[in-house]
Steps between C-alpha positions, in 0.01 A plus 500: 500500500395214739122533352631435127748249652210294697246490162843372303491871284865582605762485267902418509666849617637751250734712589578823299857637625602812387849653404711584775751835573769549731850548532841285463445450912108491496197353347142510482255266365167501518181319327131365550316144588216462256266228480321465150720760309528378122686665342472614093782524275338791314531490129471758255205350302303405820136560543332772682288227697908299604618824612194585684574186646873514596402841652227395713743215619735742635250638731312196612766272643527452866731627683654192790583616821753325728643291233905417553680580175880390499750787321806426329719770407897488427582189778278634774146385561241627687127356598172834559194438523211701310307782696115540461551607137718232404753701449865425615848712567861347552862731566746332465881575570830428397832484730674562136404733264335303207551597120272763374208468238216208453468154670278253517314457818279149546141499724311168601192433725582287794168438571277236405171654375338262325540132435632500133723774538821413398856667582541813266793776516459814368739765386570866459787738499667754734679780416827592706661848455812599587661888477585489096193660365496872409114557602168283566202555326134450659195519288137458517300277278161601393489834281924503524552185320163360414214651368254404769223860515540430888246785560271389213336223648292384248787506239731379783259147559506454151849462468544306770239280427530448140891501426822343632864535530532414096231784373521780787698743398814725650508897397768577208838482568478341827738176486775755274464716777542297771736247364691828434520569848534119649808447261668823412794438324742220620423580904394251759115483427234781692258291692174578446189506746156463408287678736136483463155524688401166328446226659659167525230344298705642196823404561571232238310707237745781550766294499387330166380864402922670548618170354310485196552876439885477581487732754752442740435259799516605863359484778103604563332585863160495467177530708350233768337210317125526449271224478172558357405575148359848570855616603559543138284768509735692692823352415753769508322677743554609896673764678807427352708576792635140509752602165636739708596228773621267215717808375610582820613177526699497203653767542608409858666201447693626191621853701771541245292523172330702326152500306318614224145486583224462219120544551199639356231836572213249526561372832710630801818422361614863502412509859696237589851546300437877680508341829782304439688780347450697836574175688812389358676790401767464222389157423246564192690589188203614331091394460290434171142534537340399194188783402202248526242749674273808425620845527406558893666184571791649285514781700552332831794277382650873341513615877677172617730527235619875644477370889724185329780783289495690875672174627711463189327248302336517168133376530456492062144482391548310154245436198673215408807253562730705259461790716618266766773431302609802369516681888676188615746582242595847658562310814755267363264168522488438168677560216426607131439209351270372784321810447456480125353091570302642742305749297528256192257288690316772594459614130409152322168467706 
């Protein structure tokens, strides 16, 4: 940062603050300190060669270290400063419990960077839950929602490179299904949690991805920020073990609800939710793993599944969302009509 800043290549500060969870006592916020980050508004006509662009953008910003941002969340305001990867965390607590669901949070750079940056707030929202929800759902993203081939790579960088949040596309039946479960009936909303091994980088894409596919908004956890263009080679990729922590997480500092759980066979997502299930017993109401994977793979997840029904949870290997559907019916999730919009969807692709 302080080479770009002395040959006058540093830019004002952008900072990219992501949605926030807690409770109606407790919030967390948390966000990164960019410098050079444009950002696209992707458009459903746009040019291979503009979303090549807006891609490579989200991997070749800066990250700014040790830069002060200033939070401002529900009368309280707090001041962090960025660590090495410009990222930044704030908790913040309330002596009275606050109303549950989505407000606004504001972020701002105290910092002077550069000499024509001017003052500039930014915003983003924070969910607060209280005890009224029947169940939580948390999902992954690539191959659960969004057709991504995460272990084709060459398929894989060609989506990524060549299409955005207006022309990627979601599997059948995903926003029935999942609006389904976010707003069954007339009952206080399901909150939904996007888990996902990508990175940072791809926030505002997946945000503009759910939005423009109307599937429901919540809150997404993703994986460290990367900053080189090569990373997209491997977006997605890694151990994994860090969506454990994030579920962990969740699932700690919500003790009294439960979860459906929805992954696919490509990955380790059957791993995980299996872990958890052992972990947290009585806490997973059930687990979809959508069948994305060869027939060895197939058979691994099958064995999961029984070590999963051992511990009382159904681990259901489906072909499609309205098998999702339909078992989530026999468990009182959703009713007959969601079903039937549900495999409607399904049907007109």
């Amino acid at each position: 940062m302080r080479i770009k800043k002395a040959m006058g290549f540093l830019t004002p500060p952008v900072i990219l603050p992501y949605r926030g969870f807690g409770t109606i006592k407790k919030a967390y916020l948390n966000g990164h300190v960019l410098d050079d980050r444009r950002l696209y508004e992707a458009k459903e006509k746009d040019r291979r060669t503009r979303n090549l662009k807006a891609m490579m953008s989200r991997y070749m910003a800066d990250a700014l270290p040790g830069v002060q941002v200033l939070i401002c969340f529900l009368g309280q305001e707090k001041v962090v400063e960025t660590g090495d990867n410009g990222y930044f965390e704030a908790e913040f607590e309330f002596d009275t419990p606050q109303e549950p669901g989505w407000h606004k949070a504001t972020f701002q750079v105290l910092d002077k960077l550069v000499d024509y940056q001017e003052p500039r707030e930014f915003y983003e929202e924070v969910l607060l839950l209280d005890d009224s929800p029947r169940f939580g759902i948390i999902s992954d993203i690539d191959d659960t929602i969004l057709v991504s081939h995460a272990t084709r790579i060459h398929r894989k960088l060609s989506l990524i490179l060549t299409k955005n949040a207006k022309t990627r596309m979601p599997f059948d039946g995903v926003s029935s299904f999942y609006n389904a479960l976010h707003m069954h009936k007339e009952q206080p909303l399901n909150p939904i949690f996007y888990v996902s091994s990508s990175e940072w980088n791809l926030y505002d894409f997946l945000e503009d991805f759910c939005d423009t596919q109307q599937i429901p908004k919540g809150v997404f956890m993703l994986q460290d920020l990367k900053e080189n263009l090569w990373s997209v080679l491997t977006s997605g990729g890694g151990s994994h073990r860090h969506k454990v922590n994030k579920v962990r997480r969740i699932l700690d500092l919500y003790p009294d609800l439960a979860f459906v759980l929805i992954g696919d066979s490509g990955q380790r997502d059957a791993e995980i939710y299996a872990e958890i299930i052992a972990n947290y017993p009585g806490r997973i109401l059930v687990v979809y793993i959508r069948d994305v994977s060869n027939r060895n793979r197939d058979v691994y997840v099958e064995h999961l599944s029984d070590m999963a029904r051992e511990d009382g949870v159904d681990m259901v290997m489906v072909r499609d969302t309205a098998d999702a559907a339909r078992h989530a019916y026999t468990l009182g999730l959703l009713d007959r009509d969601e079903v039937h919009e549900v495999e409607a969807a399904v049907a007109a692709r």
